[in-house]
Backbone as JSON, one array per atom type, in Angstrom:
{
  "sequence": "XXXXXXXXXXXXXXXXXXXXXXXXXXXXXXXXXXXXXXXXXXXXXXXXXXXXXXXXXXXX",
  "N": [[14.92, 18.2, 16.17], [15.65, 18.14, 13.41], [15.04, 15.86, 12.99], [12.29, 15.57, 13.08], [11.29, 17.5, 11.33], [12.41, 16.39, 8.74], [11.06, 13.82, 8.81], [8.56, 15.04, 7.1], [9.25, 15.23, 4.7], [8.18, 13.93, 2.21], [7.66, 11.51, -0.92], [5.43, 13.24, -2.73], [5.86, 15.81, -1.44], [8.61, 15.63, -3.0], [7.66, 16.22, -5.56], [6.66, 18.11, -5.37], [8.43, 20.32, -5.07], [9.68, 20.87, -7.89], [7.66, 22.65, -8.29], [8.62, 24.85, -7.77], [11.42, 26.58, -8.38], [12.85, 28.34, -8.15], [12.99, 28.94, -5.28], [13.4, 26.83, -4.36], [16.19, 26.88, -5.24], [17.69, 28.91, -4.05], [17.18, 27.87, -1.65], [18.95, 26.12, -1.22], [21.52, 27.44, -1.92], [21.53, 28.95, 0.2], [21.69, 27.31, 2.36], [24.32, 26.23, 1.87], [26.0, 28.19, 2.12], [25.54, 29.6, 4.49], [26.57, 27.14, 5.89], [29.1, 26.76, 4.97], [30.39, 29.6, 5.97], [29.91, 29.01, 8.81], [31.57, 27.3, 9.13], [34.1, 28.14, 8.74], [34.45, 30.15, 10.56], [34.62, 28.33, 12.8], [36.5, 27.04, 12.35], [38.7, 29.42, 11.9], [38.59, 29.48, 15.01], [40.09, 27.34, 16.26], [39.07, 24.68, 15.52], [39.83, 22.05, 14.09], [39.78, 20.79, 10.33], [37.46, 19.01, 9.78], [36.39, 18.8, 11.78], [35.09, 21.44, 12.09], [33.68, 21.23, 9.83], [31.67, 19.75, 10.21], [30.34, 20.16, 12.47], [29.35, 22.33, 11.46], [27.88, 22.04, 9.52], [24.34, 21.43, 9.11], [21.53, 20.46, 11.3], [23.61, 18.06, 12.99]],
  "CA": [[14.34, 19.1, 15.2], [16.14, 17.75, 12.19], [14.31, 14.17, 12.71], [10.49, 16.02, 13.09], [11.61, 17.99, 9.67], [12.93, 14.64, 8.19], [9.62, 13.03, 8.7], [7.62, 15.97, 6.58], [9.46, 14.86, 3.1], [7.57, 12.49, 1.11], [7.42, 11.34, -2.52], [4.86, 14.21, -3.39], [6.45, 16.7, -1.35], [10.35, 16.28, -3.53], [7.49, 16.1, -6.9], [6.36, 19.87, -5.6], [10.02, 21.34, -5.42], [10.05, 21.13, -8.69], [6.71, 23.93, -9.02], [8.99, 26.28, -6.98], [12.87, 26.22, -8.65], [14.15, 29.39, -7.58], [12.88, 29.08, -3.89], [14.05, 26.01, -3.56], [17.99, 26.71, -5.51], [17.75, 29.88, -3.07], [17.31, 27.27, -0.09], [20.21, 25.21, -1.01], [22.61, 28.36, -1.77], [21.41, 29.56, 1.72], [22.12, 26.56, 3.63], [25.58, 26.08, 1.56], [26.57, 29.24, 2.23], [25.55, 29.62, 5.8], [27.44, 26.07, 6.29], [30.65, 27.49, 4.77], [30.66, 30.71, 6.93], [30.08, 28.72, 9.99], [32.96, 26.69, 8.98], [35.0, 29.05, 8.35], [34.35, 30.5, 11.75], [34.78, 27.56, 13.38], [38.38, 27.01, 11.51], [39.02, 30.76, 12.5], [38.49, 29.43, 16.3], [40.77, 26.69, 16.37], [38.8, 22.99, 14.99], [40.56, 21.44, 12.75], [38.75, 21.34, 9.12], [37.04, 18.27, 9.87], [35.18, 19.04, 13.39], [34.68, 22.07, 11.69], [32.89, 21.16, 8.34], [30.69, 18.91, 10.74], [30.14, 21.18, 13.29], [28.86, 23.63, 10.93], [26.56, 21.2, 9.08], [22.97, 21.61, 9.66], [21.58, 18.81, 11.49], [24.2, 17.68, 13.29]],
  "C": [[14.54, 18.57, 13.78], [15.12, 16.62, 11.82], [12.81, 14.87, 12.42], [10.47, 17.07, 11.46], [11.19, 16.95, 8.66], [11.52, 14.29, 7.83], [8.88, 13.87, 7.62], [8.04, 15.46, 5.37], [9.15, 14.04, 2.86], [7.59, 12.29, 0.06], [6.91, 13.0, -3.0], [5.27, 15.38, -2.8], [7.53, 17.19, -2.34], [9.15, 16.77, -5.22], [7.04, 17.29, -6.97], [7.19, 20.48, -5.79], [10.16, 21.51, -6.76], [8.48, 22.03, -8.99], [8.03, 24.9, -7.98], [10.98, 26.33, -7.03], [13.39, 27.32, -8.23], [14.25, 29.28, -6.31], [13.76, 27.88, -3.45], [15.74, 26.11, -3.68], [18.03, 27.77, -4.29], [18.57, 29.13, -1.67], [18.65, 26.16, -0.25], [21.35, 25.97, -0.72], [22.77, 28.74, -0.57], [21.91, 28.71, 2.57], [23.54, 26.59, 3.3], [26.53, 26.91, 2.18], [26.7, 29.92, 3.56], [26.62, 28.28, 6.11], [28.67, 26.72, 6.37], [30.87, 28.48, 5.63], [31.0, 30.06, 8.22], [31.27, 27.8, 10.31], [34.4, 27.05, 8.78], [35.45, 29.8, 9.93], [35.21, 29.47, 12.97], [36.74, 27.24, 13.39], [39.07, 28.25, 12.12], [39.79, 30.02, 14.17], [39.6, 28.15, 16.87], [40.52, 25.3, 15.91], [39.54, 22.95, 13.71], [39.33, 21.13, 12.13], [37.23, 19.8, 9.57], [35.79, 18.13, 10.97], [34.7, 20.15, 12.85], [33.38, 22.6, 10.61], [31.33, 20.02, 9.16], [29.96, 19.81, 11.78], [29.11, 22.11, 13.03], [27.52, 23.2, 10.22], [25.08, 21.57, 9.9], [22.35, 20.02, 10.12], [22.54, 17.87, 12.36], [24.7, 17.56, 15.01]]
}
């Protein structure tokens, strides 16, 4: 899924992110912030920080 994503960003795709700045800071805070939770979770459950912070990553 990540790789068939991947493929969709091109030059003129990153030169549109910049018509759409809140949607896109939105989509960073969102993934950041989902990451951290799930890392947090994960840490909760017993991985050490490291399997954890990867784990939780999107993409991975």
């Amino acid at each position: 899924m990540g790789m068939v994503l991947g493929s969709q960003v091109t030059p003129q795709l990153a030169h549109r992110v910049l018509d759409w700045p809140v949607s896109a800071a939105l989509l960073l805070v969102g993934v950041a912030a989902s990451t951290a939770a799930a890392a947090a979770w994960y840490r909760r459950c017993g991985f050490d920080p490291v399997s954890a912070w990867f784990g939780a990553s999107p993409a991975q």
